[in-house]
C-alpha positions in Angstrom: 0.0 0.0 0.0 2.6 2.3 0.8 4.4 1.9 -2.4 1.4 2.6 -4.3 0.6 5.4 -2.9 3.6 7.3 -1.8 4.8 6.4 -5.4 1.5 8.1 -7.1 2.4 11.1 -4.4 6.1 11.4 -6.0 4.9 11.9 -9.5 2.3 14.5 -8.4 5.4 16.5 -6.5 7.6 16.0 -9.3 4.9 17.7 -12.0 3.7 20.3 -9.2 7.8 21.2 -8.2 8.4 21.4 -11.4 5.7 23.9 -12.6 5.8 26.0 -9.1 9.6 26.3 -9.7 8.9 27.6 -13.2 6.7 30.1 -12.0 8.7 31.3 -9.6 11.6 32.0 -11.9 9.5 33.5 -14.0 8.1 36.1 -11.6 11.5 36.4 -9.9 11.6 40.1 -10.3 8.5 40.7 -8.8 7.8 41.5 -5.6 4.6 41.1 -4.3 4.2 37.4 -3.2 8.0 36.6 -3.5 8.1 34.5 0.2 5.0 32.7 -1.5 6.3 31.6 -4.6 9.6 30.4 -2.9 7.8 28.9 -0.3 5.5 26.9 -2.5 8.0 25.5 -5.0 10.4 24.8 -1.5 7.1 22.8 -0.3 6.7 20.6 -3.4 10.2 20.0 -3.5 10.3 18.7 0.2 7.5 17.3 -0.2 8.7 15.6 -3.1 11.8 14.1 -1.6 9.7 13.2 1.7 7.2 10.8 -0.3 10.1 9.5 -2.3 11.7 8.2 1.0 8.8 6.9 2.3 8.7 4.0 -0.8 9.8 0.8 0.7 12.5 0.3 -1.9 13.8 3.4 -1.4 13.9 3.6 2.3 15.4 0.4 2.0 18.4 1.5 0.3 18.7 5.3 1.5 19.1 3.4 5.1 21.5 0.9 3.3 23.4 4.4 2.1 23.4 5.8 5.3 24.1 3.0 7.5 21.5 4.7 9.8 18.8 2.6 10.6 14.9 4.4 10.2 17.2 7.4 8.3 14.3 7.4 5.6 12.0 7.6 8.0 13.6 10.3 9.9 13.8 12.3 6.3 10.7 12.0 5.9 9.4 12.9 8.8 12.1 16.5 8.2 10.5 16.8 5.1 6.8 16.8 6.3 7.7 19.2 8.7 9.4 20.9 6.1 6.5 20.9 3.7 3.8 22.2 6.5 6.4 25.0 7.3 6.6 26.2 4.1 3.2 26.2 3.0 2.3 28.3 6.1 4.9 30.6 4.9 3.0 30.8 1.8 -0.4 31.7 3.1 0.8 33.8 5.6 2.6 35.8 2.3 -0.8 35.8 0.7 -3.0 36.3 3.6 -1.1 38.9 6.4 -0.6 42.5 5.8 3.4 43.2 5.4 3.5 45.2 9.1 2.9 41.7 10.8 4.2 39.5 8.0 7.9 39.3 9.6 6.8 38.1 13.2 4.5 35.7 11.7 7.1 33.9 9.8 9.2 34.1 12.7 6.8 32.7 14.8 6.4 29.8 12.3 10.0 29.3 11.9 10.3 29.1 15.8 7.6 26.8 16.0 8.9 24.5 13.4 12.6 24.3 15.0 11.1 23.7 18.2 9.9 20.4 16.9 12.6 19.6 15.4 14.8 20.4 18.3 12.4 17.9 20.1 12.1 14.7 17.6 16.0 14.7 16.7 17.0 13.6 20.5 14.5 11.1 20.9 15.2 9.9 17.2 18.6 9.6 18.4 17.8 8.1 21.9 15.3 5.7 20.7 16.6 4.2 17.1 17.7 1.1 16.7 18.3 -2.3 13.9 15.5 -3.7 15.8 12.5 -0.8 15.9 10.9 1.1 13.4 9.3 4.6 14.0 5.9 3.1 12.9 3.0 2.6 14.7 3.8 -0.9 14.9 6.0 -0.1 17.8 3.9 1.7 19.6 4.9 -0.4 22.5 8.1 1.3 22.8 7.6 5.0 24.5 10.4 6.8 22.8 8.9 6.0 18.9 4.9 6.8 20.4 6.5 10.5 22.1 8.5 10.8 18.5 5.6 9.9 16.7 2.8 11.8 18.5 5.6 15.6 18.7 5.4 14.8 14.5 1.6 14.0 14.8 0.8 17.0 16.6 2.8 19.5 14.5 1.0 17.9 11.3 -2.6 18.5 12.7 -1.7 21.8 14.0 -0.3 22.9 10.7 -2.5 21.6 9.3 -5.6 22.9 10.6 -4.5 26.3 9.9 -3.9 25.4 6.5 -7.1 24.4 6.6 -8.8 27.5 8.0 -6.9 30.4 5.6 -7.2 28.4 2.4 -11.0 28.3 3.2 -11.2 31.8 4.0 -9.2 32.7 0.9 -11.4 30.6 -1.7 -14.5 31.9 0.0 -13.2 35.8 -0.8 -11.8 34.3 -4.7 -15.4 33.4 -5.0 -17.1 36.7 -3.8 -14.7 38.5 -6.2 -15.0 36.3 -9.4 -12.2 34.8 -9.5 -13.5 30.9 -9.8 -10.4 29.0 -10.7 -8.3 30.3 -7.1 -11.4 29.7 -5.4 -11.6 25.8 -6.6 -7.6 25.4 -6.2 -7.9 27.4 -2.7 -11.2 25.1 -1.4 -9.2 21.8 -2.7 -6.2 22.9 -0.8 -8.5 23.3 1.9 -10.1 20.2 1.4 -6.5 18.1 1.5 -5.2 19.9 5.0 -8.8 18.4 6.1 -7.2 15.0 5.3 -3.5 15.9 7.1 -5.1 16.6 9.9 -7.4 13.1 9.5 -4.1 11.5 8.9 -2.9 12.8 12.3 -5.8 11.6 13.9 -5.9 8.5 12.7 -2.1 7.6 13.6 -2.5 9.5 16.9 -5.7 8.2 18.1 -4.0 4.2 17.4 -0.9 5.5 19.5 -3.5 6.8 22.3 -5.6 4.0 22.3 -2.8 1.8 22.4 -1.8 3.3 25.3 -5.0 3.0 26.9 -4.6 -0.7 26.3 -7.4 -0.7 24.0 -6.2 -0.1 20.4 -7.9 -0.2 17.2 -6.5 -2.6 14.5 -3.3 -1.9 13.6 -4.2 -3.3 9.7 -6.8 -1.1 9.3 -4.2 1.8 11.0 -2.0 0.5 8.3 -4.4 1.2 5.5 -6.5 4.0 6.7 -3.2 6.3 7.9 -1.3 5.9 4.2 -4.4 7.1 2.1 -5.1 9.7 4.0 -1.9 11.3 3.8 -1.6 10.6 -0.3 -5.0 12.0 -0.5 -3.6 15.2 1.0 -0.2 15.6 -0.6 -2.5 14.9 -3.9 -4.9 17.0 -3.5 -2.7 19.6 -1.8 -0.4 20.1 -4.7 -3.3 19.8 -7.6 -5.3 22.3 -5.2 -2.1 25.1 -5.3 -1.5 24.6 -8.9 -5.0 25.3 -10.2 -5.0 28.4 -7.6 -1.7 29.7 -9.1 -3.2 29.3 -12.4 -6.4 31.2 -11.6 -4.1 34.3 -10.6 -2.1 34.1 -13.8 -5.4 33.9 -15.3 -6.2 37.0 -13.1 -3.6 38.9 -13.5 -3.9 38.7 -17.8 -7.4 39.6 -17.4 -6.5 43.2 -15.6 -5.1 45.0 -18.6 -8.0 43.6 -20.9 -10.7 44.9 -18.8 -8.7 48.2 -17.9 -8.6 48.0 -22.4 -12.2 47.6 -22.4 
């Protein structure tokens, strides 16, 4: 399962990197929304190399590479964190007015490296040939803390993903602008299913604890979808929204014409 879907995930990212990058470069002597456009190519990109790691082939031999046991787990693990960062950086580029914009990415950044600071010691603490960082070792406490700092970052991001793309499509609407209204209320759609995702490998980790867990196979299967559904509809979501303001911004001088 994981292979089929992290693998459907990593030729979304690649088409979505590629055509965010592009844009980017393109615009690269604009100014207004320059933090966005870096951020959202920087996003696919992680994002990218996060679902790549996550193939079982792959982690196999990046861990093989390495010599680090779980090291594609722990990359991909960076990289999600990576990818919610960034993409908060991008709404907050479209969405803040530029007196509060620094301290908001600020706060962000701190937020983000906070985590990190947190996951890295018990990564280091807790690894070993014999454990994975899944859920199927919830038994052990360092891999359920790890698990549940990432889990909790993700549906926290995530949320607030949520919440500003929402708000955003619903003001695209009210001023015409359908196709960043659809890409923005996708987007919106696909943090809905991080967040899901979180709560679906944090309630098993919880109710493990508790001593009453759901079944981990259905964890297994329910937890991997829900994050491809995301990453899918996250990426397709942003692309049709930075289509509908290329499509916005070509309209401007016509109607000004007309």
């Amino acid at each position: 399962m994981d292979g089929l879907v992290f693998g459907l995930c990593a030729l979304f990212g690649i088409a979505g990197t590629a055509l965010s990058a592009r844009e980017a470069w393109r615009q690269r002597y604009r100014n207004e929304y320059r933090i966005a456009r870096f951020a959202r190519a920087v996003a696919f990109g992680v994002c990218t190399v996060g679902v790549i790691l996550a193939i079982p082939p792959i982690a196999d031999l990046a861990e093989s590479v390495t010599g680090l046991h779980n090291a594609a787990k722990l990359g991909a693990h960076i990289c999600a964190v990576l990818w919610c960062g960034s993409l908060q950086f991008m709404l907050v580029d479209w969405s803040y007015n530029h007196e509060v914009l620094r301290a908001s990415l600020y706060a962000r950044i701190a937020f983000a490296v906070c985590v990190l600071a947190a996951m890295l010691p018990l990564f280091i603490e807790t690894t070993d040939e014999s454990i994975e960082f899944t859920t199927e070792y919830a038994a052990v406490p360092g891999v359920t803390v790890y698990l549940m700092v990432y889990l909790a970052y993700v549906a926290i991001t995530c949320g607030e993903i949520a919440f500003l793309c929402s708000g955003m499509a619903l003001f695209a609407r009210q001023t015409a602008h359908a196709w960043t209204a659809r890409g923005l209320a996708l987007s919106a759609v696909a943090a809905v299913f991080g967040v899901a995702y979180a709560a679906s490998k944090g309630s098993y980790l919880v109710t493990h604890y508790l001593g009453h867990p759901w079944p981990l196979r259905v964890e297994e299967i329910v937890s991997p979808v829900l994050a491809g559904l995301a990453v899918i509809a996250l990426i397709t979501g942003l692309t049709l929204a930075m289509v509908g303001r290329r499509r916005s911004s070509r309209e401007v001088p016509t109607s000004h014409a007309a």
